[in-house]
C-alpha positions in Angstrom: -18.4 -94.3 39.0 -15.9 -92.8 41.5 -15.2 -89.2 41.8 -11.4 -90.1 41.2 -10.6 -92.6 39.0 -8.3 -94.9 39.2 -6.2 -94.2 36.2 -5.6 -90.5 36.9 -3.7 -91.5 39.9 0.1 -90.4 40.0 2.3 -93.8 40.6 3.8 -93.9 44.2 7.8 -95.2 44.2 7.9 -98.2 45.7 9.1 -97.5 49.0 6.2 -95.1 50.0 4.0 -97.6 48.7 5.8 -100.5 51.2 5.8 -98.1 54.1 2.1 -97.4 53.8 1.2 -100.8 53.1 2.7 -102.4 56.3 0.8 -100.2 58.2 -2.6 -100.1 56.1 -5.8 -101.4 57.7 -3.8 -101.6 61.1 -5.5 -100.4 64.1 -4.3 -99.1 67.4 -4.1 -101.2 70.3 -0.3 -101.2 71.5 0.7 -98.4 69.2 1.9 -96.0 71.9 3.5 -98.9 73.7 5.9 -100.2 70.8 6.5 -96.7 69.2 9.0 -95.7 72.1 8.7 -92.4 71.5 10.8 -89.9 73.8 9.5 -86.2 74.8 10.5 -83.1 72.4 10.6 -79.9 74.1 11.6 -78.2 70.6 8.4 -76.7 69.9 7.0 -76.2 73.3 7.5 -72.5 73.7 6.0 -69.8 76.4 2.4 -68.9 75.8 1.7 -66.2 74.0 -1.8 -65.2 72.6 -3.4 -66.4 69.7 -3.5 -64.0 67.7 -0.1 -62.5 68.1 0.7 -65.3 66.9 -1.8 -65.1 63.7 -0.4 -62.2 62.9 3.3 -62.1 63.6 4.2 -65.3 61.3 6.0 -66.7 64.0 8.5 -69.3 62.7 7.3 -72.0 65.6 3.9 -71.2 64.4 2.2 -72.9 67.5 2.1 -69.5 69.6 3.9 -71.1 72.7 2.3 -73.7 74.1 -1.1 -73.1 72.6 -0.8 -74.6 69.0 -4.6 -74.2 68.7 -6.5 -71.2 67.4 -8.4 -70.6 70.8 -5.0 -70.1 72.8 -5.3 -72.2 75.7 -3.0 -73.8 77.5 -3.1 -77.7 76.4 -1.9 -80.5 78.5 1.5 -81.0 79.8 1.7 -85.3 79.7 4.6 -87.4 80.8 6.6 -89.8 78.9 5.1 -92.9 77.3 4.7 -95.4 80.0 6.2 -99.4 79.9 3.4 -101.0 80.4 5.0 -104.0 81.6 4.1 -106.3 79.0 0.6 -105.1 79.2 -0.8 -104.1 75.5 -2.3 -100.6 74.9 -6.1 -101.2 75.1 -8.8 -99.9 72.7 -12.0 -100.4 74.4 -15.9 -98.8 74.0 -15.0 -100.1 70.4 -18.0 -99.6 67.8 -17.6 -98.9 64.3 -20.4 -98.5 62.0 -21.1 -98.3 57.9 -22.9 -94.9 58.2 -23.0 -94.7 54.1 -21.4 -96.6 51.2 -18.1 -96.6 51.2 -18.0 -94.7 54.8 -17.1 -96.1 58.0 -17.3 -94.3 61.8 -15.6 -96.1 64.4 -15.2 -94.7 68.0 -13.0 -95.8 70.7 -11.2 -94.9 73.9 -7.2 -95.4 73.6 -5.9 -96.2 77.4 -2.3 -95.8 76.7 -1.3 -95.2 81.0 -0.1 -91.9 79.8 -0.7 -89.2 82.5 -2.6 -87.2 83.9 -5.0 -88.9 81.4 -4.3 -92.3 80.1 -7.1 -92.7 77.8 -8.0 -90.5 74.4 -11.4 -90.7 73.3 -11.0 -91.1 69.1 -13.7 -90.6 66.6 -12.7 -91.7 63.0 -14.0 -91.7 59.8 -12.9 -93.2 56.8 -14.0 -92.7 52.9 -13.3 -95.0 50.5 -12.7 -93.2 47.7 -13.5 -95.4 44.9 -17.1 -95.1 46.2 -19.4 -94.0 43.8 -21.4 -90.5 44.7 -19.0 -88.9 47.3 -17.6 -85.6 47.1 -15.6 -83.6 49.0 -15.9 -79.4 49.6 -14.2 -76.5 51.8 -17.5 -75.6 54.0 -17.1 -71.5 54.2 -19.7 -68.8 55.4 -21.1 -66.2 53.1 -18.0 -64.0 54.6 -14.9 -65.5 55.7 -14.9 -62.9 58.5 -17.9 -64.6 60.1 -17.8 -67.8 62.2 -20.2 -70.5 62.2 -20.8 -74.4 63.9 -19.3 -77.5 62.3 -22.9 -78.7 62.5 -24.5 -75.6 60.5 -21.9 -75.9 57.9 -22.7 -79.2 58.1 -26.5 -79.0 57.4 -26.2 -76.5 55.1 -24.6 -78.6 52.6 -26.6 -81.7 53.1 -22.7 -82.7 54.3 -22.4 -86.7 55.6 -19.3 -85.9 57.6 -18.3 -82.5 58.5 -15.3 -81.4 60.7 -13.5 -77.9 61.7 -11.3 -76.9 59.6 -8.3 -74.0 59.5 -6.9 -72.1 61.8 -8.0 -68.7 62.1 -7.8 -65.0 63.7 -10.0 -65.8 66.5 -11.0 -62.5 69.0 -9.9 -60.1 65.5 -11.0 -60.6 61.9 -12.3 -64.3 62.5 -10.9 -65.1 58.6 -9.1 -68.4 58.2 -5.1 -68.0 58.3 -4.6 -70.7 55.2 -5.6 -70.8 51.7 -9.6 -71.5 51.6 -10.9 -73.1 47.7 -14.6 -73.4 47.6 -15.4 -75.6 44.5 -18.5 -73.3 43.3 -17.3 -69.8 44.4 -13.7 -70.1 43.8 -10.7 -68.5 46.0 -11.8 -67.3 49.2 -9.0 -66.6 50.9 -4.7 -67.0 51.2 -2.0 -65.4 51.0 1.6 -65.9 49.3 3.9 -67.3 52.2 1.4 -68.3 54.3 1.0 -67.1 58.7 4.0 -70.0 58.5 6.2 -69.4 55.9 7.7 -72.1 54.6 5.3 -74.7 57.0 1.8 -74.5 56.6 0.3 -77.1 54.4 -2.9 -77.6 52.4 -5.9 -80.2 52.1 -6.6 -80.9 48.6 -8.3 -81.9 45.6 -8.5 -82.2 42.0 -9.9 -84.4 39.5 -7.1 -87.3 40.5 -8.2 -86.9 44.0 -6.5 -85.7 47.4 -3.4 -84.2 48.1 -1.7 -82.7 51.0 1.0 -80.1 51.1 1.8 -76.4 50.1 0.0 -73.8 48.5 1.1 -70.6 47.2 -1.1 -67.7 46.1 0.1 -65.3 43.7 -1.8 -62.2 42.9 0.0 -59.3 41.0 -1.0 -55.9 39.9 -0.2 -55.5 36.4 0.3 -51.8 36.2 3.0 -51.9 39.6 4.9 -55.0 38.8 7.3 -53.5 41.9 4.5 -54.5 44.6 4.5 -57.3 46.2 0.9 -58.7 46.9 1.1 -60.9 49.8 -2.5 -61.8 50.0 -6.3 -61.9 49.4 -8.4 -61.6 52.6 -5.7 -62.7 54.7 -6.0 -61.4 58.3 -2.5 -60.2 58.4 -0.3 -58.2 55.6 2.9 -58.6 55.1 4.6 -55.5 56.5 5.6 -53.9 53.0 3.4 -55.8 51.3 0.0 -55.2 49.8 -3.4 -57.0 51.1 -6.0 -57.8 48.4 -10.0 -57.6 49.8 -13.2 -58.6 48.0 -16.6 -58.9 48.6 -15.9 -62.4 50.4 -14.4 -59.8 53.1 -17.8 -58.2 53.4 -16.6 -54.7 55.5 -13.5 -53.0 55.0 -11.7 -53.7 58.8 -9.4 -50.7 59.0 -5.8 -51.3 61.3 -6.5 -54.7 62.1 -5.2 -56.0 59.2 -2.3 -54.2 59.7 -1.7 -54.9 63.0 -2.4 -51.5 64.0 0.1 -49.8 62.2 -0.8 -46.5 61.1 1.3 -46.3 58.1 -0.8 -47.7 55.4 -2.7 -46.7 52.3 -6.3 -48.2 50.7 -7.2 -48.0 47.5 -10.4 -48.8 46.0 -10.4 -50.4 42.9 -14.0 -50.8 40.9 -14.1 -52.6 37.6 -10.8 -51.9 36.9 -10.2 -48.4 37.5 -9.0 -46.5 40.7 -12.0 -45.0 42.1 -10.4 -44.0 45.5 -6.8 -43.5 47.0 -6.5 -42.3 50.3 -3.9 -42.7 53.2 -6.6 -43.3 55.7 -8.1 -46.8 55.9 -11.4 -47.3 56.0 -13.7 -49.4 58.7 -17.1 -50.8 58.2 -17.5 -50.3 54.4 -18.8 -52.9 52.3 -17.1 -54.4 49.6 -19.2 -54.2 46.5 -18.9 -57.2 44.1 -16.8 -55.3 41.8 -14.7 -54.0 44.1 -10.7 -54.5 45.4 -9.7 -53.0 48.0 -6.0 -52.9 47.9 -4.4 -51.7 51.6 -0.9 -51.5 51.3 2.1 -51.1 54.6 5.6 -49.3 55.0 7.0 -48.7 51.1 3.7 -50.4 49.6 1.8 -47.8 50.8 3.8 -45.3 49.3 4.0 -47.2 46.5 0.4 -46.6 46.0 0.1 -43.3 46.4 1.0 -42.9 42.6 -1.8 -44.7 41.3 -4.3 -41.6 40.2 -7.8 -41.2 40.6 -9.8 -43.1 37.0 -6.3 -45.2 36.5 -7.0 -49.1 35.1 -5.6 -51.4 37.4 -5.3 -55.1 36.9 -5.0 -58.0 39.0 -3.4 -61.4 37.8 -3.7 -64.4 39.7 -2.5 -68.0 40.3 -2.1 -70.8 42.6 1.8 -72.3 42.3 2.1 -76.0 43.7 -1.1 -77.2 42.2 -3.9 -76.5 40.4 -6.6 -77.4 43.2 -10.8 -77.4 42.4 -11.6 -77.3 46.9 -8.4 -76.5 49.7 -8.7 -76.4 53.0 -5.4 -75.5 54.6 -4.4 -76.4 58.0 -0.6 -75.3 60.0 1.6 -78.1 58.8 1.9 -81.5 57.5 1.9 -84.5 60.2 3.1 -86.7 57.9 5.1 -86.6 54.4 5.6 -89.8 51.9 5.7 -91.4 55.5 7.7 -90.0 57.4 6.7 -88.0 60.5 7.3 -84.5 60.6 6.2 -82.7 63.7 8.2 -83.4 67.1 6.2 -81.8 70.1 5.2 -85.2 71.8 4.2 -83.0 75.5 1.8 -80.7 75.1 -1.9 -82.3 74.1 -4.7 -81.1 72.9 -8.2 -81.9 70.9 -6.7 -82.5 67.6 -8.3 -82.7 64.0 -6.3 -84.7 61.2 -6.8 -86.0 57.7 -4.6 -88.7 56.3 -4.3 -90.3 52.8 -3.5 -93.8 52.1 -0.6 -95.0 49.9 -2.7 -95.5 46.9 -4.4 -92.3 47.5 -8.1 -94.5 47.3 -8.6 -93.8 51.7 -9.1 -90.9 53.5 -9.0 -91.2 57.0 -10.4 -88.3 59.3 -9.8 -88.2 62.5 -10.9 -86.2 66.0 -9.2 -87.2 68.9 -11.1 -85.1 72.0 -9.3 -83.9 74.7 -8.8 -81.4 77.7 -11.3 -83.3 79.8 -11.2 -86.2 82.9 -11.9 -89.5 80.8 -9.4 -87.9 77.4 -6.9 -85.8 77.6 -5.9 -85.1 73.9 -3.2 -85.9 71.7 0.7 -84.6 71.2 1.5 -83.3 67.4 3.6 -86.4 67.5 1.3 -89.1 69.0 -1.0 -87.3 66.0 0.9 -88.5 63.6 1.7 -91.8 64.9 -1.9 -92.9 64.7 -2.6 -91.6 61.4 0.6 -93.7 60.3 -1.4 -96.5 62.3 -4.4 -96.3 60.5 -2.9 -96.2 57.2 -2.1 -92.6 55.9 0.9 -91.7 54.3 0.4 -88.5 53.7 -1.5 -86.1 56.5 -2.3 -82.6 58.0 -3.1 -80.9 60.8 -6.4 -78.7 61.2 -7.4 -76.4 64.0 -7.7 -78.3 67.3 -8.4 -77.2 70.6 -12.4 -76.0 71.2 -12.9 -75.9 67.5 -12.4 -80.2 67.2 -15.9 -81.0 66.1 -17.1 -83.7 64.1 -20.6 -83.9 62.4 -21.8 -87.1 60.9 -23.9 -89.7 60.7 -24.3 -91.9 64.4 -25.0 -95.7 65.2 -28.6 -95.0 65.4 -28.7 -93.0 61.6 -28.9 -89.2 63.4 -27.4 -86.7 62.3 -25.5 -84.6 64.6 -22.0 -83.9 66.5 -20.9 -87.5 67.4 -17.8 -86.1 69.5 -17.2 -84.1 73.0 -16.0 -80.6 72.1 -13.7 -79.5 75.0 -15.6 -76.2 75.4 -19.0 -78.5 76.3 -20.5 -77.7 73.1 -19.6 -76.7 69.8 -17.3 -73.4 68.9 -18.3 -71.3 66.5 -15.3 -71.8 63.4 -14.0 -70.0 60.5 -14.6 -73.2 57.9 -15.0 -76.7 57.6 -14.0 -79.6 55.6 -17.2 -81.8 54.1 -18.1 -85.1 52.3 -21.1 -85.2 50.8 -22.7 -88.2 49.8 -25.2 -87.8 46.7 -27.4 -91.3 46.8 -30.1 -92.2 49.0 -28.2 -93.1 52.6 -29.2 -97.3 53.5 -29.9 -97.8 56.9 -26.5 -97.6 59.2 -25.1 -101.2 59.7 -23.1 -102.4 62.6 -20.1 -103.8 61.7 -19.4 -106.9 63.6 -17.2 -107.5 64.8 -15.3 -104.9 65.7 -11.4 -105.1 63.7 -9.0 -106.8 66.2 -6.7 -104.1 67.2 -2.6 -104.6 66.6 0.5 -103.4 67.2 1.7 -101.2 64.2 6.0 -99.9 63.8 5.7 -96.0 63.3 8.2 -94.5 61.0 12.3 -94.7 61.2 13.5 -91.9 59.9 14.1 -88.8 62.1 12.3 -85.2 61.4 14.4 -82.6 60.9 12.8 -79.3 63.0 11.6 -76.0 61.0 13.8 -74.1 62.0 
């Protein structure tokens, strides 16, 4: 049977279904063509570094012109072109039925739009009522270490595999979202996310996918009057206090402070203070019974009081859900169907996952980019495709030299089937997985090829995060 039945399904209203529906099974060919789609400059700010960015909570939450977690500059692209009657091509068209219920289909979108007019797109897409699939956050043994799409990949005997959440790249390495790993629990988040009030979060629970926010909650019992703002987050809140485990692995001193000095760490061990110090510690490893608990500004003074043998508690919850895997990624591309991101000149490799209507599809999607023959996508022309293909409801994950995609190819290999901008695959906080449980058939070719149409993107305007 499915790993999401039907009947545990919430019921869409009627318009979101209708949107959705007009646009399901339609392909590409013409899309950036008919959308008319002008340039945004909102969101494209001056470059900063990426991890001043991680760790600041920067409203725009792209760090300048970066929006990736590697920090590089992306591509600056002109304004969709008039083609003069002539339709938006897909060509190198080749999809294949890599497992039950799971499709790959590549192609190059030529689109005219400069310096590049082509995007090379890799998609995959899971019919959900398939018996066997299931779907996991891919995480290291420590979320402070890094590893290939294709290792996590492997290592869980994954079908499809593809990069996952943004992270503190060049300091802690952890992910920046909220990280659920169905076997070993909460990994990672924090309580306002490195966005507050943007980021958004891939997934699941026993009536299937979901996309949008998720808060963690973490109090301490015995200090009602501290605010915890995370566990193994990169970044603490400034007056806040930071929660670490042994999914940390070493204590990592002022980095997750962003070097400032005025902090306290306590070490908490089966419930009972067993160190308080105003120093923090680097280097040490987090037992399995341990919480460290590093607190900033007020916090730390805050706990100061708590006395050597003291019991402390820690409560915990996740509010806006009550998810079995999450994978977060920065924000939403689309909600109910309507587009919600407005940079449309600055491209980049982009990762996406969408959702169909009926919540029975999930689309993933790798467009490469920073390269001669595809020069990535805008946040907006993102968005528009996923709308083409179907979703009506998507996210954004990491982009840039982390876009990798690890699945089954036309010839039954398993292996990275896109081009990584960096020439070969980035080492990454986490991934996103499906995992396919029966014995994989022999890949068929589907033939022919779906004809490509035009598709009509959404009509009703974002309104910018301020």
């Amino acid at each position: 049977m499915s790993a999401f039945p039907r009947t545990s399904l919430p019921a869409k209203p009627v318009r979101q279904r209708a949107l959705t529906l007009a646009t399901a099974g339609v392909l590409v060919t013409g899309l950036v063509a008919t959308l008319g789609v002008g340039p945004s400059v909102a969101d494209d700010r001056s470059a900063t570094s990426a991890r001043v960015g991680a760790t600041s909570g920067s409203q725009d939450g792209y760090r300048g012109r970066n929006q990736t977690s590697d920090g590089k500059p992306g591509t600056v692209v002109g304004p969709p072109v008039n083609l003069r009657g002539r339709a938006v091509q897909a060509k190198n068209d080749l999809s294949y039925q890599i497992a039950p219920g799971v499709v790959l289909r590549q192609w190059d979108q030529v689109d005219g739009r400069q310096p590049v007019g082509q995007v090379r797109m890799n998609l995959v897409s899971v019919d959900l009522d398939t018996p066997g699939l299931s779907f996991q956050s891919l995480s290291p043994s420590y979320v402070t270490s890094r590893k290939k799409v294709s290792q996590f990949g492997r290592w869980n005997n994954a079908l499809v595999a593809v990069n996952g959440d943004f992270f503190d790249i060049g300091g802690t390495n952890a992910p920046l979202g909220i990280t659920i790993d169905a076997n070993r629990g909460i990994l990672g988040g924090s309580r306002d996310g490195w966005i507050p009030g943007v980021n958004s979060t891939l997934w699941f629970d026993n009536a299937g996918p979901h996309v949008g926010p998720l808060s963690m909650q973490y109090t301490i019992r015995q200090r009602p009057d501290v605010t915890v703002s995370g566990i193994n987050h990169p970044a603490i809140t400034p007056g806040q206090v930071g929660v670490y485990d042994v999914d940390w692995h070493r204590t990592s001193g002022y980095k997750v402070t962003s070097g400032k000095k005025r902090a306290r760490e306590v070490i908490v061990r089966k419930n009972r203070v067993i160190s308080n110090r105003p120093k923090l510690s680097s280097g040490k490893k987090i037992g399995k019974k341990d919480r460290v608990l590093i607190g900033t500004g007020p916090a730390a003074g805050k706990l100061s009081t708590l006395k050597k043998g003291q019991r402390v508690t820690l409560a915990k919850r996740i509010e806006g859900g009550k998810p079995k895997v999450a994978i977060s990624g920065d924000r939403s591309l689309l909600v109910n169907g309507v587009r919600t991101v407005i940079n449309n000149t600055i491209a980049h490799p982009r990762t996406a996952v969408g959702i169909d209507a009926d919540g029975r599809k999930l689309l993933i999607l790798v467009a490469d980019g920073r390269s001669s023959v595809s020069r990535g996508y805008t946040m907006v022309e993102l968005a528009d495709m996923m709308t083409a293909l179907g979703a009506e409801n998507a996210i954004n994950l990491d982009g840039g030299g982390s876009s990798a995609m690890y699945s089954r190819d036309g010839a039954g290999a398993m292996g990275i089937v896109n081009v990584p901008s960096d020439g070969g695959e980035r080492q990454v906080a986490n991934a996103f997985g499906v995992v396919y449980e029966g014995v994989l058939p022999p890949v068929t070719p589907i033939v022919p090829t779906p004809a490509p149409t035009p598709t009509v993107p959404p009509t009703v305007p974002p309104t910018p995060t301020s």
